[in-house]
C-alpha positions as a printed Julia matrix, in Angstrom:
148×3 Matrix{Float64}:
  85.7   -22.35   83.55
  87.57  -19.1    83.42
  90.89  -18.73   85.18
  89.29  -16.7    88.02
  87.05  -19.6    88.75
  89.93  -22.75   88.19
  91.32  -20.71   91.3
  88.91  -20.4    93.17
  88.24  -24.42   92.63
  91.53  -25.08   93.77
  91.06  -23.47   97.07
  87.83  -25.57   97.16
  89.37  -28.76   96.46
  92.63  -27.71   98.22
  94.47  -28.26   95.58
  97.57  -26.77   95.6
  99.58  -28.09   92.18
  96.93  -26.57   90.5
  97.17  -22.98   92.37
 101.0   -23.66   91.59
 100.1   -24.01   88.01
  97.6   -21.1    87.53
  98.88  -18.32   90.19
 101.21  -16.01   87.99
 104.91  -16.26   88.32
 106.55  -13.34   89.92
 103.33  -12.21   91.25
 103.59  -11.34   94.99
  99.96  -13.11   97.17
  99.37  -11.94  100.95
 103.13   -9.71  100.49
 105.06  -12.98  100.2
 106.01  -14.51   97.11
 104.35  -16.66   94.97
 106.28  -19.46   96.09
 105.95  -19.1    99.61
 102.43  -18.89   99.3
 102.13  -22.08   97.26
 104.51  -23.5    99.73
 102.02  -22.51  103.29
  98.76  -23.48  101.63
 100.2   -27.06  100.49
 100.93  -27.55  103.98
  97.42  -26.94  105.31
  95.82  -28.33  102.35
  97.35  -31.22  103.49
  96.86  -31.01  107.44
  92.97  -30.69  106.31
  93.04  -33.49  104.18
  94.45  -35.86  106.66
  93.06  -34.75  109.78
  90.39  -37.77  110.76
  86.54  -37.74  110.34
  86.15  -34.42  108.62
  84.85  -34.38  105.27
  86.27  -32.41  102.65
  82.37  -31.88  100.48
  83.51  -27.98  100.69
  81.24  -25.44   99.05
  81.95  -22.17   97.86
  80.15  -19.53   99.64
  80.52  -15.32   98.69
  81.23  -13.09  101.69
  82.03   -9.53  102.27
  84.58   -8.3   105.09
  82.85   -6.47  108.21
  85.86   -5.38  109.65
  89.52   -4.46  108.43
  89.09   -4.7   104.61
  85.23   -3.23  105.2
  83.04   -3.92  102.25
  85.73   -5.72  100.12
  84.59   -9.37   98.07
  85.77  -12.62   98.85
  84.78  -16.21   99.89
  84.6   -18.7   102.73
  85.14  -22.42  102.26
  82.81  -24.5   104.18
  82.0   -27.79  104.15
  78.9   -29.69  105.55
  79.98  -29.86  108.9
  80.09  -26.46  109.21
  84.04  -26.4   109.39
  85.62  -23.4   107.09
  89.07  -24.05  105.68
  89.35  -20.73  104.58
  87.88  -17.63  104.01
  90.18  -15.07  101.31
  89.28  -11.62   99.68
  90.14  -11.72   96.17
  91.56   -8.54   95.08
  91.4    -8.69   90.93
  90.94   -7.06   87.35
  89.2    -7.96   84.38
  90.95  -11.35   84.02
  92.8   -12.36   87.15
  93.0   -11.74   90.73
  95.54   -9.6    91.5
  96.29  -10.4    95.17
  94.77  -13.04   97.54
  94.81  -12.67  101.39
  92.98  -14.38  104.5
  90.14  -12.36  106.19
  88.69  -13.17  109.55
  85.82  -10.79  109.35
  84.21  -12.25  106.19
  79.83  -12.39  107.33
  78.95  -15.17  105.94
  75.0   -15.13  106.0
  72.6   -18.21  106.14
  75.46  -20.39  106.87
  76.9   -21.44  110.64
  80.63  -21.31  110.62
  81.52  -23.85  113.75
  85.4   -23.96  113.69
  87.97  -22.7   111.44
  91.02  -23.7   110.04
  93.48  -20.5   110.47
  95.04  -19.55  107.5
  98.74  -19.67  106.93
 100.93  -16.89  108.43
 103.81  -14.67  107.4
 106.4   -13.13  109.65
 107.52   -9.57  108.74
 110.58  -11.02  107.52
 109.01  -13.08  105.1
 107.51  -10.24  103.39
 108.2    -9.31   99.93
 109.51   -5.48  100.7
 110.3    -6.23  104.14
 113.08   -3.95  105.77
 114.49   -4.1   108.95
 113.88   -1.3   111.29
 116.31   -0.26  114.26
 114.72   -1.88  116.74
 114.35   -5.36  114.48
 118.32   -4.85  114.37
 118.58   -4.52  118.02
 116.56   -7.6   118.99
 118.51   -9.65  116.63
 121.8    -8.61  117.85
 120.0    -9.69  121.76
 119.06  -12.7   119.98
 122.65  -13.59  118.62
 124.43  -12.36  122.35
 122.18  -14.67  124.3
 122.75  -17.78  121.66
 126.21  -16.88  122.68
């Protein structure tokens, strides 16, 4: 397997040591850093794993977005229950994906999608280039008065 597809296992086996190990260090994944990233999916990797009855028999299956990132490649994660853990476009190169982010709008044809694990979220904060603007100044100073 090629490192493009060792990732793409991982999310299939939610297995997040080995995401930890093959992501690229210093590489930013859904705007947040690498380690953040690692850090959210290890926590629903293991909220899936332990919630009861579900199985984890998860299959690989190729999408493309309808919606917000119209037309762009990725996959959905469903197992035989029809449960998705995930479903991520894949932004890459040659060799590697460059960038790896949760889609909602992924069609997924020939296969019923019952429920769906949501994918893990970022505030603004969180965000690699993030900047506060003047009103993110203002509600934080509200914030601070009314702790007060």
């Amino acid at each position: 397997m090629n490192k493009k597809e060792l990732i793409i296992e991982s999310f299939r086996t939610l297995n997040a040591e080995m995401l930890e190990v093959l992501l690229n260090d210093g590489q930013n994944y859904s705007d947040v850093s690498k380690e953040l990233f690692i850090e959210r999916y290890k926590k629903l990797f293991s909220e899936i794993k332990t919630f009861p009855g579900k199985n984890l028999d998860f299959k690989v299956y190729p999408d493309e977005c309808t919606n917000c990132y119209e037309g762009r490649k990725g996959f959905s994660f469903v197992n035989s229950e029809g449960l998705c853990s995930l479903s991520l476009i894949f932004e890459e190169d040659e060799n590697d994906f460059t960038d790896i982010y949760a889609c909602s709008s992924l069609l997924t044809e020939g296969i019923e999608i019952v429920s769906s694990y949501d994918a893990p979220y970022y505030y603004a904060d969180e965000k690699f280039d993030w900047k506060p603007s003047y009103e993110n100044y203002q509600e934080m100073s509200e914030c601070e008065r009314g702790m007060k």
